[in-house]
N, C-alpha and C positions, 0 to 999 in steps of 0.2 A: 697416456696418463688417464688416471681412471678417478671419479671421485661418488662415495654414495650419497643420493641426495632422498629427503624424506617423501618428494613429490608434495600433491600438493595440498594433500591433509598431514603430512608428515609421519603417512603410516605405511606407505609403498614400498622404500628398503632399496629400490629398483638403483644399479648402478649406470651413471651416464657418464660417457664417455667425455674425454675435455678436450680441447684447442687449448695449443700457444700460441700467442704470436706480440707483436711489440706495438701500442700505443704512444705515440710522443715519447721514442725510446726507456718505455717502461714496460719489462715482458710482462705478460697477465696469463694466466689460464681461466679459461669461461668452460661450460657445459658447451657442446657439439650443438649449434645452431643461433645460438645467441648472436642477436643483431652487434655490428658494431660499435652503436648510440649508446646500448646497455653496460658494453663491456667498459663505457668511457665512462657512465655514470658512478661504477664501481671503484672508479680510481680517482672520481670526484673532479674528473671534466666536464665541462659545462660544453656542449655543443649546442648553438643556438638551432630552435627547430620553430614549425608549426604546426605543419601535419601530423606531427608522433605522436601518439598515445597511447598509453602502453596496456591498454585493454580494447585499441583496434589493431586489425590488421594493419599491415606495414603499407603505406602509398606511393612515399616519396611524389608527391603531391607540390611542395611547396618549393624543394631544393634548397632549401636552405639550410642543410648540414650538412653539406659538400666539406670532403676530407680529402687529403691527397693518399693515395693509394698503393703500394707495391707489394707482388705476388712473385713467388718463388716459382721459376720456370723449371721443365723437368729435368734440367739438370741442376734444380737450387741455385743459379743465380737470380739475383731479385730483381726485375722490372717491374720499372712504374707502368701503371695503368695510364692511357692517355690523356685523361680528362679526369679532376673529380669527381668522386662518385659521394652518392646519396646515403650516406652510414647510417639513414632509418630503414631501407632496405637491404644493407649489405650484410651479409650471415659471418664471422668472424671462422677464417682457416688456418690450418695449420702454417707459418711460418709469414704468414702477414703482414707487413710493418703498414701502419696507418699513422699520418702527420695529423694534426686537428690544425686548427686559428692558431691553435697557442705554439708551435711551432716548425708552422708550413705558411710560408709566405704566399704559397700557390692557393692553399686553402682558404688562408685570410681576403686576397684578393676574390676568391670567388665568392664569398661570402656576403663581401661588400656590391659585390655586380647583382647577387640575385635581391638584395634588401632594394638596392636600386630600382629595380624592376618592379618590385611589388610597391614600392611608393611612388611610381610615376602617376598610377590614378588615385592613389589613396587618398581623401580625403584631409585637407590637416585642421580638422575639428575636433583635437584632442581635448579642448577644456569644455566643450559641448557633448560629447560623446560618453556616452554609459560606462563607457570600458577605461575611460582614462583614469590613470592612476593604479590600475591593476592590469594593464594591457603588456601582454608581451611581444608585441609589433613596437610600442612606444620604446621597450625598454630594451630590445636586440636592435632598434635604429641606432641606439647613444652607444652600446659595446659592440656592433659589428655592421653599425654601418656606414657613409661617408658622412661628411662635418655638412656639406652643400649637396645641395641638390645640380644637376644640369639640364633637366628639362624644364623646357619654359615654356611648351604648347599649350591649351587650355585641356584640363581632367576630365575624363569620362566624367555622366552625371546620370542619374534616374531619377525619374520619379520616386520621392520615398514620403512613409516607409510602406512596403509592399507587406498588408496583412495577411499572413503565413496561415494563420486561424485568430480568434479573436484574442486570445496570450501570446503567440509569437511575432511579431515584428520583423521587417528584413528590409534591412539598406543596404542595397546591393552593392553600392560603389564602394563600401566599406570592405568587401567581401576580399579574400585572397586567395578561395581557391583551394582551399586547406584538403577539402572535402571531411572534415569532421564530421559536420552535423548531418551529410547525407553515409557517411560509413557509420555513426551509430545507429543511425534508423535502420539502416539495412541490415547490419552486423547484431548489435545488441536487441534494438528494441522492435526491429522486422515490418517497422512500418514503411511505405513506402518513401513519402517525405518530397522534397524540390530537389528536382538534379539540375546535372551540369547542361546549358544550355551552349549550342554554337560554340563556334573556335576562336583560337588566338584572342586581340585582342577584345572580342565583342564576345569571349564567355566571359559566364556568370551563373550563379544560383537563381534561381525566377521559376517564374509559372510556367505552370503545362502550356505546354508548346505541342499545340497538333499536328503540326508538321513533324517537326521534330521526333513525335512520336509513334508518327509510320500512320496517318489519319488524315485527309482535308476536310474541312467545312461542308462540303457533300457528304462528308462518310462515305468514301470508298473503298476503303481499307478494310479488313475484321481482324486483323490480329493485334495486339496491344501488347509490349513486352511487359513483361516482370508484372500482368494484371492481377493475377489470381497469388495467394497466399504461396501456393506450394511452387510458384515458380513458372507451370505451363501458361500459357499464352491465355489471354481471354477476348474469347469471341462473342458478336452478338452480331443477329440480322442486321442489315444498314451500316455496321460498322462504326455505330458510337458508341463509345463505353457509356457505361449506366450512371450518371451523377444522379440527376433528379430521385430517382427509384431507389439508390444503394441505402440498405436502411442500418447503416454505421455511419451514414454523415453525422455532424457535430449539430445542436441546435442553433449553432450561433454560425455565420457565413466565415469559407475556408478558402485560400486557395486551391487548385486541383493538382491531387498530388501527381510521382510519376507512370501511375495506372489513368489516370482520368476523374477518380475520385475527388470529391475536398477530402482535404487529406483531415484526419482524426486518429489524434494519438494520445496516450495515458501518458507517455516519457519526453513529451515535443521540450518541454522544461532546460532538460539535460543539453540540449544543442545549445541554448542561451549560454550555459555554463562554460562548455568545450569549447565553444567560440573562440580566438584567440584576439580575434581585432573589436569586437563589436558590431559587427552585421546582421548579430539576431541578437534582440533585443525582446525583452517583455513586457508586455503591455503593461503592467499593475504597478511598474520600481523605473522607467521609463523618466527620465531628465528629473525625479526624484531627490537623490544625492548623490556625491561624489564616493567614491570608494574610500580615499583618506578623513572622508568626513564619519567614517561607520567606526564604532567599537563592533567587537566578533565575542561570541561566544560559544562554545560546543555545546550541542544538545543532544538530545534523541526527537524526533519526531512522534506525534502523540495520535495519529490516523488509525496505526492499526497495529497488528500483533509483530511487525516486524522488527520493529526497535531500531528506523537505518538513521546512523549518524546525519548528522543536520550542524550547518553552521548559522546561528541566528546572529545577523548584523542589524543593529540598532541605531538613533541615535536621537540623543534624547529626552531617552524614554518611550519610543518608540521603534516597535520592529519596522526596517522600513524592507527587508527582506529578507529569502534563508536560500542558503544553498545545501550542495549536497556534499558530506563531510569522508574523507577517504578512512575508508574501516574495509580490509579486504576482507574478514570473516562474515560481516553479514552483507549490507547494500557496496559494498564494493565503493564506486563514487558514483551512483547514482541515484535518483532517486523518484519517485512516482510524482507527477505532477501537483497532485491531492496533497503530498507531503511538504511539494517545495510551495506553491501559492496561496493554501487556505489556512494561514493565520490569521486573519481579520478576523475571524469571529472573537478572538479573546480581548478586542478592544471595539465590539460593535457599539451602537449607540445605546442598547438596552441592559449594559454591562451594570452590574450592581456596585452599587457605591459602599452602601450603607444599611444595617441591620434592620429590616423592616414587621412590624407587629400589626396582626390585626385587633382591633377592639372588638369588643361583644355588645349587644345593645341592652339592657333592662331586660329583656324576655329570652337573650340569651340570640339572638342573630347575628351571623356574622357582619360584623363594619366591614370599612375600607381597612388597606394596609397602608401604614404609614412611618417615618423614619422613626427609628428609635438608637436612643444609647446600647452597647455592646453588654453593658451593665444589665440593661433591662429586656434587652432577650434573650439574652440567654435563661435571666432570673422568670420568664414569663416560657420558655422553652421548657425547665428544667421542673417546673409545676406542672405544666400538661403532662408529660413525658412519665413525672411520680404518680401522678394520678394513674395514669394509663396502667403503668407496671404492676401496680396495685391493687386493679381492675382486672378488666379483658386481655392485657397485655398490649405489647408497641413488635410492630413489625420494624426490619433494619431491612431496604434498598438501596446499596451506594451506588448502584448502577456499574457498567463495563469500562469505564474511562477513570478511575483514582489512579493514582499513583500505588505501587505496594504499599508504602508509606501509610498512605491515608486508606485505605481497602484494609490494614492492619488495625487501625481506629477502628473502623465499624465495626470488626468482628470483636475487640476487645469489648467495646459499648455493649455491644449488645450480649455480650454473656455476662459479663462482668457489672455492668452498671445497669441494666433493664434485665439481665434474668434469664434471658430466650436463647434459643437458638433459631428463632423467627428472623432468620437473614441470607441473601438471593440478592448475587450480584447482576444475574441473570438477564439484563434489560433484554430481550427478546425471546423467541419460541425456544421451549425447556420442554423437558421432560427426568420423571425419575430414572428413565433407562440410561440419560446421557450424567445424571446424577453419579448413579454407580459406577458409569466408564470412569467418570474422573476419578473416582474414587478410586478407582483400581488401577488402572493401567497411566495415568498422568500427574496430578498430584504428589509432589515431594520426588518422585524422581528423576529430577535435575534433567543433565542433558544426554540425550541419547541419538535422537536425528538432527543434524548440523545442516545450514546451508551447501556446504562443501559438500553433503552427503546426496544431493540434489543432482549434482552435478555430474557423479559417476556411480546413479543406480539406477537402475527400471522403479520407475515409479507409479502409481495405480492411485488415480484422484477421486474422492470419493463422495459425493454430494461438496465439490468444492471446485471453482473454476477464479483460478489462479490469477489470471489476468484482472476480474473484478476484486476483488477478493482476499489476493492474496499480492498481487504489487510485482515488490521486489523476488519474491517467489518465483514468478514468470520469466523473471529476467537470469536467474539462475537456472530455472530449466531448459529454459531456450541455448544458452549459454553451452550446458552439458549437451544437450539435442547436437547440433551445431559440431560438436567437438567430437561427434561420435560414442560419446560414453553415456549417455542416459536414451533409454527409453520411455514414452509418457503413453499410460494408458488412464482414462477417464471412464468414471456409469453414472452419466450421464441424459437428460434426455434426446441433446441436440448436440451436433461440436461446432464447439463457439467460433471463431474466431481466433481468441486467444490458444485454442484445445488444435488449431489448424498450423498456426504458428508457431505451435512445440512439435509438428508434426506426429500428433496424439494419435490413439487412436480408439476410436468410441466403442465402449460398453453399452451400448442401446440400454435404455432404462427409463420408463415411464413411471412418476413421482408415485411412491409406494411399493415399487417394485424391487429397491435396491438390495434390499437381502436379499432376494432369490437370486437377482444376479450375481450378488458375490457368494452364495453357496453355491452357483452352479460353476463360478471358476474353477478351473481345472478338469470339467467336464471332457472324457475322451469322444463321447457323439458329438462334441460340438468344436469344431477345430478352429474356431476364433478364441473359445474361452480353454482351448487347452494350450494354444498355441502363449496367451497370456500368461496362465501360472507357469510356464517353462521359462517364461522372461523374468517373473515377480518372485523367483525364488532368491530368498534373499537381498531382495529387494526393499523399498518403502511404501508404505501406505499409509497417505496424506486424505485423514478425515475430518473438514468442516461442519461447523457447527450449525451446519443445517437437516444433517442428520439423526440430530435431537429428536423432532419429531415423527421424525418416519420408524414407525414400530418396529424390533430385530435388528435394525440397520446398523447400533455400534456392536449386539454382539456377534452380528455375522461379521464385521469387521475384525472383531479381536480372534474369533476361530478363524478368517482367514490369514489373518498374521503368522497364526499359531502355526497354519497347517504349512505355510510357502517357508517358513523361519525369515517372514519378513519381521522389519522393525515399526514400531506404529508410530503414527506423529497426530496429534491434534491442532486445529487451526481454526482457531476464533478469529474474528472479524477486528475486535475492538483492544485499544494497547492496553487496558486495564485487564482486560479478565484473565489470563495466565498468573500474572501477581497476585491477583482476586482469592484464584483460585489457591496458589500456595498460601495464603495467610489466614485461610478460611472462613472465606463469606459464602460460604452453603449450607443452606441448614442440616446435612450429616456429616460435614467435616469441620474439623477443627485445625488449627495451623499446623501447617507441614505434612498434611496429608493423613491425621489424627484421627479417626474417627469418631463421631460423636457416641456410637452405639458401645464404643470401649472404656471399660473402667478404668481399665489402667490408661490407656491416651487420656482422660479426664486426668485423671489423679496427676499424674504426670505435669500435665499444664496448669491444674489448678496450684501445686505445689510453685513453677516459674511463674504464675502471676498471682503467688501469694495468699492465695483463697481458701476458703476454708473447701469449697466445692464449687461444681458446676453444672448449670442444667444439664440433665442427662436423658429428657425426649428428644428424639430427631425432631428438628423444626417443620415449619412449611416451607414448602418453596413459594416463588413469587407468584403464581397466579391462583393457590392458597390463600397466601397473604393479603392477597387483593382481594379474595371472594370472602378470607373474616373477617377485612375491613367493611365489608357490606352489607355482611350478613350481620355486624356485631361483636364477631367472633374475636374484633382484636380493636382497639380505641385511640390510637396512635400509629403514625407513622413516620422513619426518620428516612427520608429521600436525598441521594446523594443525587448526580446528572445524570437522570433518568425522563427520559423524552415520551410521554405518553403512544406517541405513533409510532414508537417501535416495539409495543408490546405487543402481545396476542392478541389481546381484548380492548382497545382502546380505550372505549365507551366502559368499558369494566374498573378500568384503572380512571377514570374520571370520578365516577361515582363513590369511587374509593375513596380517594382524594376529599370527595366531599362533605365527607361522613366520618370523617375520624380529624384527629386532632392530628397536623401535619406541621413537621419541623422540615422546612428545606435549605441543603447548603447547596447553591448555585454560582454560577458565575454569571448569569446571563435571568433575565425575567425569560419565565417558562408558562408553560400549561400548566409546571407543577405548581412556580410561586405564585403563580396566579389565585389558588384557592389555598395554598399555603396559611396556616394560621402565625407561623416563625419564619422569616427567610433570613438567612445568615449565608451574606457573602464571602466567597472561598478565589483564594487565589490560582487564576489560569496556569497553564503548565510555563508559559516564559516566565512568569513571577513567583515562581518556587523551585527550590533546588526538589529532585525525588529519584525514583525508580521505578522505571518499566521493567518486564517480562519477558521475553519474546516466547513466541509461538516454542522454538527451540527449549525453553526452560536458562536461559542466558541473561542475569541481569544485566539492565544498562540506564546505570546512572548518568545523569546530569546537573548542571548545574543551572542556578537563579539566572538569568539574561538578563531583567530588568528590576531597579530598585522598585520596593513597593509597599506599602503597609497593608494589604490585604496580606492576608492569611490564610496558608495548605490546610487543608480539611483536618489535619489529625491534632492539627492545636486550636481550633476550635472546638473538635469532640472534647479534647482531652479538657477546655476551659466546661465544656459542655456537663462534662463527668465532674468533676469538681463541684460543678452545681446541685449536682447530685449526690452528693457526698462520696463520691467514688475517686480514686487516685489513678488517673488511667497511667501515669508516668509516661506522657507520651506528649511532653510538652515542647522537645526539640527533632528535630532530627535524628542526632546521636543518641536520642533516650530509645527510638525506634528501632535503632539499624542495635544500641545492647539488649535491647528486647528478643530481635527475630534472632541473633548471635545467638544467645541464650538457650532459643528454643533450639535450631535446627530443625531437623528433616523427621519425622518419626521412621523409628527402624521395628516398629513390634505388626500385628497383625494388620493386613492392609482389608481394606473393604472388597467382601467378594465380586466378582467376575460378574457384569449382567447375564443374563443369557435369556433374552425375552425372543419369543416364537414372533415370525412373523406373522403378520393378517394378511386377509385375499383383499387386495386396492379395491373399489368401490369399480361398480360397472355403469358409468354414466350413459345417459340415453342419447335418443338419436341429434337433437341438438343441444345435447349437455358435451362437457371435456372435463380433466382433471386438472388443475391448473397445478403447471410448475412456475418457478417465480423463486428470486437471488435478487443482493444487492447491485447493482451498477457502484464502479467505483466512485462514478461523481454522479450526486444525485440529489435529494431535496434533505440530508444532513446537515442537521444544524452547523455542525462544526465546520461548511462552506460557505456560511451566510457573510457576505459582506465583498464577494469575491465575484463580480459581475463578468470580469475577464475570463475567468476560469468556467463561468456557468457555461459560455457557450461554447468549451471545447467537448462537453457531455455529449457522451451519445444521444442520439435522437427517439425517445420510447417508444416501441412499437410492440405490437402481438404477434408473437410466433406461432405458429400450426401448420399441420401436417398438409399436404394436398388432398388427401384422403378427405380430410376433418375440411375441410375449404369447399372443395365440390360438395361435399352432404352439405352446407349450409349455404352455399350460391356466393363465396368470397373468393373476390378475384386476388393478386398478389398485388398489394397497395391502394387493394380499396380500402375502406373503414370498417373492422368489428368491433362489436359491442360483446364485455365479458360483463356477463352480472348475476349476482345476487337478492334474496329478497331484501338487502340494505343498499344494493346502488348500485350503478353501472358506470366501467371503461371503457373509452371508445378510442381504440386509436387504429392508425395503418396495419393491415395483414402484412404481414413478410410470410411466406411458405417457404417452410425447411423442412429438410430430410428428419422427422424426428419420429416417435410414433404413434399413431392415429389415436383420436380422442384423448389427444392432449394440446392443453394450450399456454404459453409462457407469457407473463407480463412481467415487468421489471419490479422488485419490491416499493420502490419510492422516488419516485421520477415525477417531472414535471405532467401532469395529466393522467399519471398511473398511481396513487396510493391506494396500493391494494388491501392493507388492515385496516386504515380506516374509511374510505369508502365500499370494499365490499364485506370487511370483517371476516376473512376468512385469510387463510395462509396455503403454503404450497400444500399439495394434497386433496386439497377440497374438491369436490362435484360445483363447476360453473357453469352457469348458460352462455351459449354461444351462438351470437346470431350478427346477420349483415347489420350495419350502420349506415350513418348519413355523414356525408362531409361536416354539415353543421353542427354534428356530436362532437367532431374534434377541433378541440381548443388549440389555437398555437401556440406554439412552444418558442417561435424565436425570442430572445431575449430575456425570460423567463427567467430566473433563479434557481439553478442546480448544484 
């Protein structure tokens, strides 16, 4: 029997083969290989488990979905199997009969023998334990296990809880052995993690064990298994693995993983979750609350462009934590650490209450700020603001974090009620070249590369490194890697880590180089970069928004799309800008990918939002904006969550700031409301219903978590416009989502193609480098602040360079260099990596390394590079990342 199944984008067509056979005397047919556990779940049997999960491989770890079993002998008659077997390992065959509990008395009693077994040491601290109340050891003891206990010896005990790193927790005694949290590490998320120590009764999950690990306390050993990324053995003189030195330990103390490492991981989170008893545990929601004490509500996650389900449990009125929400099209069920522990910041101590105004004094100097009525700021907001308009003009900054929702205000505001198209969502390094890309090849059309599509294409990463960056990304490519269907190529300067554990493979590329690299793909002299477009035909090409500044860099991306008939994706950092971007807050686009430079796109929108007409100069963009706020050039500014230090100019955008009449909607006191003349506080993303973007082009709404009377940014503009005499109609949510209905997508002339030349990269001297430099996914963002647990699973910041670049300047590997600037110097540990010479990597914003604003320059630049002194480097433990 045969049946067509779609696979697993549901575009495949591919025919699979089926199995019969009989479940609790009910025949079923499954696909050719389906576990038994699956085929019982279809028929809506419950077979109690622990180990299964049905995005790990199969372990039968736990035994406790033992079934009774009968196979048709080769002449078809049926014998049982002697013993039951494990139905989370066993593959379902032709002519089969499988008893479950529910009517195999042999099964039930096994059932009850192995829950036995696993509660002889368990613990019975179920109303003290994290997991009680959602535990499914508590709730398969009461349906399949005995009424009494018979052992009466004293329980295994450990010392607890044994810190994993400074977020995960682990009470061993709790433990069952499942191996969950050590098969995601290895499976999903490729970290090493705590294995199984010792046998029989004395394993357990714990610490590196040198013995155990083929090593004594002498170090007389040199091989170490599973040490190295790719899987070979890692050796080193003496025979100890590298703790001290590894410069991916976490800032904050770890235990040592199964390599010798402290273990450091982005996904360590996820094990807390899979856990089925409670043995790992997180530090920050840790004897907190009970499970039946939480309300749940579904969300999306607001970290970055990936939009992965989120479960926010409250109670209240306060989050007291979030989990990861099962959505198989994007995060699957899991989710980036970043995502599941740094919600504190939207309840930190410097959370805005209330509408704050600054006074002027008799000569016109700015006062203090201080509380005021909703009445009277806006009425004192909405006078500046006419003035401005009036004048010099008001720039519009909502920054990379609104919601669509509210990202749809600012651009309405600013055409409609101030006039301009002086509006750049942009909070970081921009250019007009990455202007035009979006304009052309991303904006308004919808979805074309899917997560799924990750999974089974050669993929080419392109000033973008997934694992920082990109999250849930990583864990899809790895996923596809793994499975045989994807290939990962990166242009790169260095391969990270993350780029080691998709089993990637590096495009050498020193920062200003990557156009020549990807025009020279497909080169037939050169049998790495031909051997590449023979894979990437067809393929994806995943470009990061750090390619903005690197000159040619998207439109040699979009000619090599063109030339392989790959498909292109774009990948911003931040969950607002994809929304941002379709509802048009760029000063040459207008919603739905409209140009600003088109009369009919004008006419068009001016006709759906009622107007007689609309500015028709391209705007500026943000560092424009910034330089006419200082020059004069513009008298107003309306600032959405826009963080000074992650602009280009820091010091630029201060001065801005200073010098113009500034409206800020924040959630939190900033650098910006700090010289802010208006701040109007806005509700965090748990206290508003809205919608993200994703990187894909996939909206993904959510709903309100918590009651609140603060208010989403687009019904303050919209009270804001009204002040103004303007009706932005944009006073609900549903006034928003018949707004963007209304519009759609534009379907007429789209913005030409960039096609900017590249330039020859800078030739730095003998102790000069170019610096390259990326976000870390955890690092000194604000949207981490409040999250002390979580700072210290952050990588640890260091300076990457070549060996080359090391001997020219007398740096050994983990002594201290100094990168600097005529505005300031970093000092932290060399790491030397294979990258290429007269280059040097610092992290963008890490504890000890903020590279825009202490040395004011971004990747690209010409740095000096010279030895340090220990006492140049500040510690990092405990610090706030």
């Amino acid at each position: 029997m045969t049946s067509t199944t779609t696979g697993a984008a549901g575009t495949s067509g591919t025919v699979v083969p089926e199995v019969t056979f009989t479940i609790d005397d009910v025949e079923v047919s499954v696909p050719k290989g389906t576990l038994v556990i699956r085929a019982a779940e279809q028929l809506g049997i419950q077979i109690p488990r622990f180990c299964d999960h049905p995005l790990l491989k199969p372990a039968g770890a736990c035994r406790q979905c033992l079934v009774e079993v009968a196979m048709p002998d080769r002449e078809g008659n049926l014998r049982p199997m002697p013993k039951p077997q494990a139905s989370c390992t066993l593959v379902a065959t032709p002519g089969m009969v499988v008893h479950t509990q529910r009517t195999s008395a042999v099964a039930d009693k096994a059932q009850h023998g192995v829950m036995e077994l696993l509660l002889i040491n368990h613990p019975l601290d179920c109303p003290t334990c994290d997991k009680g109340g959602e535990c499914p050891l508590q709730n398969q003891a009461m349906s399949n296990g005995r009424a009494t206990s018979r052992f009466v010896d004293a329980k295994r005990t450990f010392a607890k809880p044994l810190a994993i790193s400074t977020q995960i927790l682990l009470d061993r005694e709790r433990c069952i052995l499942c191996q969950r949290c050590t098969r995601f590490s290895n499976e999903i998320a490729g970290d090493q993690f705590i294995d199984l120590q010792q046998r029989g009764a004395r394993q357990q999950i714990g610490r590196f064990d040198p013995a155990v690990l083929g090593f004594d306390g002498a170090g007389q050993a040199t091989v170490f298994a599973g040490a190295e990324d790719d899987g070979t053995p890692y050796t080193r003189a003496g025979g100890m693995p590298p703790v001290d030195e590894s410069p991916e330990r976490p800032i904050g103390p770890a235990a040592l993983d199964a390599s010798g490492r402290p273990f450091s991981s982005y996904f360590s989170g996820n094990t807390v979750q899979i856990c089925p008893v409670g043995a790992l545990t997180g530090a920050s929601y840790r004897f907190r609350s009970r499970p039946f004490d939480l309300a749940s509500t579904p969300s999306i996650a607001e970290h970055d462009s990936n939009g992965s389900a989120i479960r926010v449990d409250h109670r209240r009125g306060v989050v007291m934590r979030r989990l990861a929400g099962e959505d198989p099209v994007v995060n699957e069920e899991w989710l980036t650490d970043k995502d599941r522990f740094a919600f504190t910041w939207q309840t930190a101590p410097d959370r805005l209450t209330a509408p704050l105004v600054r006074d002027r004094t008799d000569d016109g100097a700015p006062g203090e700020l201080r509380e005021a009525s909703w009445a009277e700021a806006l009425t004192v907001a909405a006078e500046g603001l006419a003035a401005a308009r009036d004048g010099a003009g008001v720039g519009v900054l909502p920054g990379g974090r609104p919601t669509m929702e509210d990202a749809y205000a600012y651009a309405k505001l600013a055409r409609v009620a101030l006039g301009t198209n002086d509006v750049d969502h942009r909070a970081r390094p921009h250019s007009a070249e990455e202007e035009a890309f979006l304009g052309h090849a991303v904006a308004g059309r919808g979805i074309d590369v899917t997560f799924a599509d990750l999974e089974r294409s050669a993929v080419l990463l392109v000033g973008f490194e997934p694992e920082d960056e990109g999250g849930v990304v990583f864990l899809r490519l790895r996923k596809g890697v793994l499975a045989g269907a994807t290939r990962v190529f990166s242009v790169a300067p260095f391969a990270t880590r993350g780029l080691r554990r998709v089993r990637g493979t590096l495009l050498p590329a020193a920062p200003g180089t990557e156009p020549e690299v990807l025009d020279a793909i497909g080169d037939a002299e050169d049998a790495e970069l031909a051997a590449a477009a023979e894979a990437l035909r067809g393929g994806v090409v995943l470009v990061g928004e750090r390619m903005a500044t690197v000159p040619g860099a998207l439109s040699a991306a979009l000619r090599l799309a063109e030339r392989l008939g790959a498909r292109l994706a774009w990948l911003p950092r931040r969950a607002g800008e994809r929304g941002a971007l379709e509802v048009g807050t760029l000063p040459t686009l207008l919603p739905g990918g409209r140009p600003v430079a088109d009369g009919a796109a004008r006419a068009d929108l001016a006709a759906a939002w009622g107007v007689e007409s609309l500015p028709s100069t391209p705007g500026r963009d943000l560092t424009a904006i910034l330089t006419g706020a200082v020059s004069g050039g513009l008298a107003a500014l309306v600032v959405g969550g826009v963080d000074p230090a992650d602009l280009p100019d820091p010091d630029l955008a201060l001065r801005a700031l200073e010098q113009t009449f500034v409206v800020s909607l924040e959630v939190r006191a900033s650098a910006v409301t700090e010289r802010a003349d208006v701040v109007l506080p806005v509700a965090p993303p748990a206290e508003k219903p809205g919608t993200f973007v994703t990187w894909e082009g996939r909206p993904r709404p959510f709903a309100q978590a918590l009651t609140s009377t603060a208010l989403p940014d687009h019904r303050v503009l919209h009270a804001l416009a009204g002040r103004l005499g303007v009706d932005l109609g944009l006073g609900t949510l549903a006034a928003v989502h018949g707004d963007l209905d209304e519009l759609g997508a534009w379907d007429g002339v789209r913005a030409d193609a960039p096609d900017m030349a590249y330039s020859e990269p800078p030739t730095p001297g003998a102790d000069q480098a170019v610096l390259a430099s990326w976000h870390l996914l955890l690092d000194l963002g604000r949207c981490q602040d409040g999250e002390a647990f979580l700072a210290g699973t952050a990588p640890r910041p260091v300076a990457r360079l070549s060996s080359e670049l090391a001997a020219r300047i007398g740096v050994d590997d983990g002594a201290p260099v100094t990168v600097s600037t005529d505005h300031g110097s970093i000092t932290l540990p060399a790491v030397i990596t294979p990258m290429p010479d007269a280059v040097v990597w610092l992290p963008v914003s890490s504890p000890g390394s903020t590279v825009r604003t202490t040395l004011r320059v971004d990747a690209g630049a010409v740095v000096t590079v010279a030895p340090g002194t220990t006492t140049d480097v500040e510690p990092t433990d405990g610090e706030q990342a």
